[in-house]
DSSP file (Angstrom, degrees, kcal/mol; ACC not computed):
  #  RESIDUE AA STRUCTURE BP1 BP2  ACC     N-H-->O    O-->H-N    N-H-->O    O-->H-N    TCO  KAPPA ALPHA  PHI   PSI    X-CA   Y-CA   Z-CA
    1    1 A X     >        0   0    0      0, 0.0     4,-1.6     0, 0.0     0, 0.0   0.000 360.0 360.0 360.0 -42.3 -148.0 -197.0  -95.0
    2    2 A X  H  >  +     0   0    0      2,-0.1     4,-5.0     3,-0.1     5,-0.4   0.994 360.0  62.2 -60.0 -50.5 -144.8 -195.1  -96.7
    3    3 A X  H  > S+     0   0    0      1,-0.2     4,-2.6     2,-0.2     5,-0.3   0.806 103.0  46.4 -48.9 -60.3 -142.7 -195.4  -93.0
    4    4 A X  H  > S+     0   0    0      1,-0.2     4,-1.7     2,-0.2     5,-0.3   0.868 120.9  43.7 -29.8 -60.2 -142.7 -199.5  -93.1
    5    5 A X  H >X S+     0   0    0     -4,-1.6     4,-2.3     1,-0.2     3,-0.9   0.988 115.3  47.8 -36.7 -57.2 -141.5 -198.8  -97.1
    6    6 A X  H 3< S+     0   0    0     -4,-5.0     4,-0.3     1,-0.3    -1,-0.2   0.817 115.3  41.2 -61.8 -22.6 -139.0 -196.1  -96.0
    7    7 A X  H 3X S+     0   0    0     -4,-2.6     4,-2.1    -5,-0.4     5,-0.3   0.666 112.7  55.9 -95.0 -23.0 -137.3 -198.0  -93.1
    8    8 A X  H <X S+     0   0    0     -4,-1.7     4,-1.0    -3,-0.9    -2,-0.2   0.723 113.7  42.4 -79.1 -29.6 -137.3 -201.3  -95.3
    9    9 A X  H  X S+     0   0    0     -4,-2.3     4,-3.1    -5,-0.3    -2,-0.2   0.798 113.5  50.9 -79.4 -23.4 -135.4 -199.2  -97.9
   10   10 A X  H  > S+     0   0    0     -5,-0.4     4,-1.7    -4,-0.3    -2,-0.2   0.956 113.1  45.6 -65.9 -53.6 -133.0 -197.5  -95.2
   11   11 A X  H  X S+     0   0    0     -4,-2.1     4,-3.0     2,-0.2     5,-0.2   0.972 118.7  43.4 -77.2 -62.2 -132.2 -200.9  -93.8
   12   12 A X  H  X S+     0   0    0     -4,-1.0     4,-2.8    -5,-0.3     5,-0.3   0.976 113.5  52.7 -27.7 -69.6 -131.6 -202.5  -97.9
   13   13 A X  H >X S+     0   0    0     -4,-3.1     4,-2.7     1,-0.2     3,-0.7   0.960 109.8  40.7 -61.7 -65.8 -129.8 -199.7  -98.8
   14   14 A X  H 3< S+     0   0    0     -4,-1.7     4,-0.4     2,-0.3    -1,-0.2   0.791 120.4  52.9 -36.8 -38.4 -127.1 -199.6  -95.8
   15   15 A X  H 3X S+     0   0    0     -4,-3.0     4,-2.2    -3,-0.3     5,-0.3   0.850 108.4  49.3 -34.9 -54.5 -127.2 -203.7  -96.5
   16   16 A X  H << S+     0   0    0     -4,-2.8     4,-0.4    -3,-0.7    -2,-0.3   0.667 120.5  32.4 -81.6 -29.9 -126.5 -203.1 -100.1
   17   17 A X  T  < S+     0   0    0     -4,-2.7    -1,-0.2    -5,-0.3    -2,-0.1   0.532 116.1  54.7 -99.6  -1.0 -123.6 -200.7  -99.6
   18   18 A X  T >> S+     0   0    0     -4,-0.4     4,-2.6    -5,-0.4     3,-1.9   0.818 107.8  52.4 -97.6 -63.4 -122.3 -202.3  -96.4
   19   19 A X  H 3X S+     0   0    0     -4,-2.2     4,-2.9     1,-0.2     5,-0.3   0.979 110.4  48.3 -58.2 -56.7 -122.1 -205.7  -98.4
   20   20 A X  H 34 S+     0   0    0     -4,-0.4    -1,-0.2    -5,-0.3    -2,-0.1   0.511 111.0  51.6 -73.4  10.7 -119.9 -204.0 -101.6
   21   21 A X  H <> S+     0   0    0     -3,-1.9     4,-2.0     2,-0.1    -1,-0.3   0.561 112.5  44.8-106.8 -31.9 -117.6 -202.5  -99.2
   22   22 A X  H  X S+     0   0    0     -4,-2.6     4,-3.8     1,-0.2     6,-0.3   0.906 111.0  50.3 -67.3 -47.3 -117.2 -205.7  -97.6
   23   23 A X  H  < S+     0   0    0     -4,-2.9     6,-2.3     1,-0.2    -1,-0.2   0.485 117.0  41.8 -81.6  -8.6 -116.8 -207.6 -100.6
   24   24 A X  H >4 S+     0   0    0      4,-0.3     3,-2.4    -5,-0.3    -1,-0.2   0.802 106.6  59.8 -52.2 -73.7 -114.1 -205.1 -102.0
   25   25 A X  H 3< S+     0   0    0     -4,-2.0    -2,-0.2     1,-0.3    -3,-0.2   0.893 113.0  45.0 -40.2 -57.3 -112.3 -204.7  -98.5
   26   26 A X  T 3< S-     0   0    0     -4,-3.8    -1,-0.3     1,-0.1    -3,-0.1   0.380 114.8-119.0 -80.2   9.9 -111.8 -208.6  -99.0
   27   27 A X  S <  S+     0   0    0     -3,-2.4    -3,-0.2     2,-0.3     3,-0.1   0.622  75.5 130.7  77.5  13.6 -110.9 -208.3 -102.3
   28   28 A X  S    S+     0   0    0     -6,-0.3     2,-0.3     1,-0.2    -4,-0.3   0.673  80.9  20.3 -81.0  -1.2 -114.2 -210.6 -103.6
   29   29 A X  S    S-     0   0    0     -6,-2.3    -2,-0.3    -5,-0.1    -1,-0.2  -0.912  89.5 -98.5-162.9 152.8 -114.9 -207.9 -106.1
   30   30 A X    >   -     0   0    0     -2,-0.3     3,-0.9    -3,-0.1     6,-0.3  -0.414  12.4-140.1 -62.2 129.7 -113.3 -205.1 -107.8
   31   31 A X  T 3  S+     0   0    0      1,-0.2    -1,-0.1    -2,-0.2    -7,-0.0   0.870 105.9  45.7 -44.0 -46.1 -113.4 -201.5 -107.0
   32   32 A X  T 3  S+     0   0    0      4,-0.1    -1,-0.2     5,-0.0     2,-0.1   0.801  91.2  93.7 -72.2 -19.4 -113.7 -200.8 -110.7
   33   33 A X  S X> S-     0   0    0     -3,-0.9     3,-0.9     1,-0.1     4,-0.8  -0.373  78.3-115.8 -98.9 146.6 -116.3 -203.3 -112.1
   34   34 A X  H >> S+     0   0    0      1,-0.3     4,-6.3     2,-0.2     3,-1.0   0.682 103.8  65.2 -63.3 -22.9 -119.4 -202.5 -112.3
   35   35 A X  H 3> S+     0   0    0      1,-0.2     4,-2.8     3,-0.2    -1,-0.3   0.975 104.0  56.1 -44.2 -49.4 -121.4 -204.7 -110.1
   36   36 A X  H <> S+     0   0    0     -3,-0.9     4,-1.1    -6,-0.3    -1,-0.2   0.822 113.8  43.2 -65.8 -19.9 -119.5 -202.8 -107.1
   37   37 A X  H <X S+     0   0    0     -3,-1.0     4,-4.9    -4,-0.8    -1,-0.2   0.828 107.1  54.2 -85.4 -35.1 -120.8 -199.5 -108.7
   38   38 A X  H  X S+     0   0    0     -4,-6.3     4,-0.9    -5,-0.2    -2,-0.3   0.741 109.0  55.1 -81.3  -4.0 -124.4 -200.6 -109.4
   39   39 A X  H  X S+     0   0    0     -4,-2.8     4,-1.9    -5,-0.4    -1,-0.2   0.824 107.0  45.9 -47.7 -36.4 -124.3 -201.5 -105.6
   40   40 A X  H  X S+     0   0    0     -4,-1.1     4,-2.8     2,-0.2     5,-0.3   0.915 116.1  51.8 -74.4 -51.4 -123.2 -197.8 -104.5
   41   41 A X  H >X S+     0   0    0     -4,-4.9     4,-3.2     1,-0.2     3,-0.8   0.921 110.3  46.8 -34.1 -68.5 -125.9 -196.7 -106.9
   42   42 A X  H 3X S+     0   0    0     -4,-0.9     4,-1.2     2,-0.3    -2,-0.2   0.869 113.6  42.0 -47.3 -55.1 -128.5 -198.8 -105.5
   43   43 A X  H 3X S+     0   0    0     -4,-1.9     4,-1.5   -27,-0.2    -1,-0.2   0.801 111.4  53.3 -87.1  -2.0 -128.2 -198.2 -102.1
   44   44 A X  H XX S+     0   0    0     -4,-2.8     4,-1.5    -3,-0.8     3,-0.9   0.964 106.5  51.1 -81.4 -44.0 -127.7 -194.7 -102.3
   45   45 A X  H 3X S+     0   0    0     -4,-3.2     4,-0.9    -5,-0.3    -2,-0.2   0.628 117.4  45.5 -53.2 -27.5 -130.9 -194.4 -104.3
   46   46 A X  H 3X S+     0   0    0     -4,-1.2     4,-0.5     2,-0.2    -1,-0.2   0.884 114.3  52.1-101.6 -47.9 -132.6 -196.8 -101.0
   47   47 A X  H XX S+     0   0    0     -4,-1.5     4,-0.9    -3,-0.9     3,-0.7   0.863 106.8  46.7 -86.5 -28.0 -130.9 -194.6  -98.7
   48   48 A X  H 3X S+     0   0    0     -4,-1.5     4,-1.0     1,-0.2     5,-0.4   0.856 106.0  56.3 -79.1 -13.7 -132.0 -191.3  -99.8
   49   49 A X  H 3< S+     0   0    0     -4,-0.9    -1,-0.2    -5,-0.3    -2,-0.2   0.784 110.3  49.4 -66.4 -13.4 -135.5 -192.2 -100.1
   50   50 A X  H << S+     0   0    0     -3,-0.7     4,-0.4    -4,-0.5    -2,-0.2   0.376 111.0  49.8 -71.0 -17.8 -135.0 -193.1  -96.4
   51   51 A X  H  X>S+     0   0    0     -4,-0.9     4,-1.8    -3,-0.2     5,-0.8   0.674 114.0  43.2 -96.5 -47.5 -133.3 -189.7  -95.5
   52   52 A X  T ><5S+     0   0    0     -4,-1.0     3,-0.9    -5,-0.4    -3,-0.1   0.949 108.5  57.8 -79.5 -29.5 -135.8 -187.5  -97.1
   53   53 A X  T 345S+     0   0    0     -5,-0.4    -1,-0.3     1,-0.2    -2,-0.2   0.988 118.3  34.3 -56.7 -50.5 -138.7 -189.6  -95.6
   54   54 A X  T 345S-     0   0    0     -4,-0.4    -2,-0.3     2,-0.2    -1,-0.2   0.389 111.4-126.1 -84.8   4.3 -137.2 -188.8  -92.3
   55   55 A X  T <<5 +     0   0    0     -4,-1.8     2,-0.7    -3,-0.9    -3,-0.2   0.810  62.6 139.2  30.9  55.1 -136.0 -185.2  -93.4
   56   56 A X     >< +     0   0    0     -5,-0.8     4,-1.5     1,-0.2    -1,-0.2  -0.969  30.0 175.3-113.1 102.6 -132.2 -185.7  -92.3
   57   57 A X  H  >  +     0   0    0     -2,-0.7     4,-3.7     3,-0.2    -1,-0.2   0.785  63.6  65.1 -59.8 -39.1 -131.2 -183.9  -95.5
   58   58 A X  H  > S+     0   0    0      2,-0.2     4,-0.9     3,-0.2    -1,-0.1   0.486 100.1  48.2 -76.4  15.5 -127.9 -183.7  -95.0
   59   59 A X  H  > S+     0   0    0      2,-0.1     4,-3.5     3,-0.1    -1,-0.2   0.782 114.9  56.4 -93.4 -36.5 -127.4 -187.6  -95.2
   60   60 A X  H >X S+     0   0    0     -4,-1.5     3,-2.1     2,-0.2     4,-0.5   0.949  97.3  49.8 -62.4 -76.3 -129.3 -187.1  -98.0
   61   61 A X  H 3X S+     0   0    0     -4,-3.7     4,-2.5     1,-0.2    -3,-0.2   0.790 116.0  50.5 -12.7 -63.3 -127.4 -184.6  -99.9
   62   62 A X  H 3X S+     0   0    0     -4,-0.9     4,-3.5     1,-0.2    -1,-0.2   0.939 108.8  49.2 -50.3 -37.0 -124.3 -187.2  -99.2
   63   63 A X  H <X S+     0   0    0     -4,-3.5     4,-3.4    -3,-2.1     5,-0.3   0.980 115.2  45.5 -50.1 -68.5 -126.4 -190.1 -100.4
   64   64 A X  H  X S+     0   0    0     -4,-0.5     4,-3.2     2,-0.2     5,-0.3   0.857 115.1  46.9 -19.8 -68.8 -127.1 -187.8 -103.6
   65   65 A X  H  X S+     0   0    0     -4,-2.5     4,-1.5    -5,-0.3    -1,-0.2   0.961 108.0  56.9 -53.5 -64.9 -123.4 -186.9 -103.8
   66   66 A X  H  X S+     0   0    0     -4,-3.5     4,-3.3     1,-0.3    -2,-0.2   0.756 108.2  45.9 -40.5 -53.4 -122.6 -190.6 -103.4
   67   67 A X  H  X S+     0   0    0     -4,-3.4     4,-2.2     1,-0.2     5,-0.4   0.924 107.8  58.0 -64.4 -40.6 -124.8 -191.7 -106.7
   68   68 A X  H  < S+     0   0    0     -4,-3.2     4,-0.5    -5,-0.3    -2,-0.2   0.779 106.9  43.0 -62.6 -16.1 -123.5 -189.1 -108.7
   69   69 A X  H  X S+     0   0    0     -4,-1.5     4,-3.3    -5,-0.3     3,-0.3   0.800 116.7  49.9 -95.4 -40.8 -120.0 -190.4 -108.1
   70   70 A X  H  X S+     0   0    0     -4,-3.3     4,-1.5     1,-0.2     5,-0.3   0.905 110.8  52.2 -56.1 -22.7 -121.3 -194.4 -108.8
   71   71 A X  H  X S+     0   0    0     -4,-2.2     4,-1.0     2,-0.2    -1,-0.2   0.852 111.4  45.3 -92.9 -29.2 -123.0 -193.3 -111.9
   72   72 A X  H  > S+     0   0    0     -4,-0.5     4,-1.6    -5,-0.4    -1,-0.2   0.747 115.6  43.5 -91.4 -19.8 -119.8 -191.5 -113.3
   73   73 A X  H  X S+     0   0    0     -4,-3.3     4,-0.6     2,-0.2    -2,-0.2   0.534 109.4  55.4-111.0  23.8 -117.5 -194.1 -112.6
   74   74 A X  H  X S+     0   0    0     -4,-1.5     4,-2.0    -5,-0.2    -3,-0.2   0.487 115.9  48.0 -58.2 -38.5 -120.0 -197.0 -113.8
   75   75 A X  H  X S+     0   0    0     -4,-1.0     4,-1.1    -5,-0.3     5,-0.2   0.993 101.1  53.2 -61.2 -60.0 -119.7 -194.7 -116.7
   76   76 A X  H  X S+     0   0    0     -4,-1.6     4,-1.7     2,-0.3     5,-0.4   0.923 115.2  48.2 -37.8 -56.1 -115.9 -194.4 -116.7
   77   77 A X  H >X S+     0   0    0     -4,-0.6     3,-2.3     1,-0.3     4,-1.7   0.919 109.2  52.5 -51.4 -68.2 -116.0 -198.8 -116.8
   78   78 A X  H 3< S+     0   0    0     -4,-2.0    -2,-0.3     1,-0.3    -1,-0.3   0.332 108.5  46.1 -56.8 -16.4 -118.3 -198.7 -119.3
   79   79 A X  H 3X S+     0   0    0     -4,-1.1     4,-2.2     2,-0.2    -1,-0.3   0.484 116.3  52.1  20.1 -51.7 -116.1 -196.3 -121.4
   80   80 A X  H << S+     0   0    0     -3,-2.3    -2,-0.2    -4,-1.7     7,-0.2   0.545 109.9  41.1 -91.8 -41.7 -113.2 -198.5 -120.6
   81   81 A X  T  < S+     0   0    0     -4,-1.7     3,-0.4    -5,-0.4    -1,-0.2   0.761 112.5  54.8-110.4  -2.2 -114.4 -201.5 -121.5
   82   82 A X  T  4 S+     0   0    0     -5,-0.3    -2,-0.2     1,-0.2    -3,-0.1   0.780 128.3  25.5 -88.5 -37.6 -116.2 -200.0 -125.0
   83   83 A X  S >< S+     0   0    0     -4,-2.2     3,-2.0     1,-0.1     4,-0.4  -0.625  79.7 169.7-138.9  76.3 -112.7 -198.6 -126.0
   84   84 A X  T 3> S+     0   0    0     -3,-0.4     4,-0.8     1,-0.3     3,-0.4   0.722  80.7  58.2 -61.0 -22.7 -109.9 -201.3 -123.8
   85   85 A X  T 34 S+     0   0    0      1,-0.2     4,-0.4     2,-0.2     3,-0.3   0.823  95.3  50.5 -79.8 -11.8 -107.1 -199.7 -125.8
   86   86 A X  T <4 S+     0   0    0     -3,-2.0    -1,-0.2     1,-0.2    -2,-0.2   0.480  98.5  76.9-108.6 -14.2 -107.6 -196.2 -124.9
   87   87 A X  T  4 S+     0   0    0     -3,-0.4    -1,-0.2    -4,-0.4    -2,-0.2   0.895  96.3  52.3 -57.3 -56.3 -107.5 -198.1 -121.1
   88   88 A X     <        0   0    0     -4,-0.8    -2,-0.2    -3,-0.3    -1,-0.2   0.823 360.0 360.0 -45.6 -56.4 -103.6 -198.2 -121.7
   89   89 A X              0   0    0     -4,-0.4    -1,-0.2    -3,-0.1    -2,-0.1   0.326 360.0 360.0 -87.8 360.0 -102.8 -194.6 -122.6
């Protein structure tokens, strides 16, 4: 029962980051703003429950690496947009 889940998450997540790279590359959303970071979140969170089901750790470990960088610059906006003057400096 988990593989059908894990491969439906593999294939979502790789959608979900595939799609916010596209939509960046063409300039239909911003690198900075947060939807394009809650996308990298999201589909690394899809794709390492898909790595580790299949025990290719190191794609996990990148996936891993790869939320930890969406979650600090979704932080960084949200910072940014709490104190816009401090944006300037």
């Amino acid at each position: 029962m988990m593989k059908p889940i894990a491969d439906l998450l593999g294939w979502a997540g790789a959608l979900i980051l595939l799609s916010a790279y596209g939509a960046v590359s063409f300039r239909r959303i911003r690198p900075e703003s947060g939807l394009y970071q809650f996308c990298n979140g999201l589909g690394g969170i899809f794709l390492v429950v898909n790595t580790v089901y299949y025990h290719a750790y190191p794609s996990a470990f990148v996936n891993v690496v790869w939320i930890a960088i969406a979650l600090a610059a979704r932080a960084r906006v949200k910072a940014r947009s709490a104190y816009p003057q401090a944006a300037d400096n």
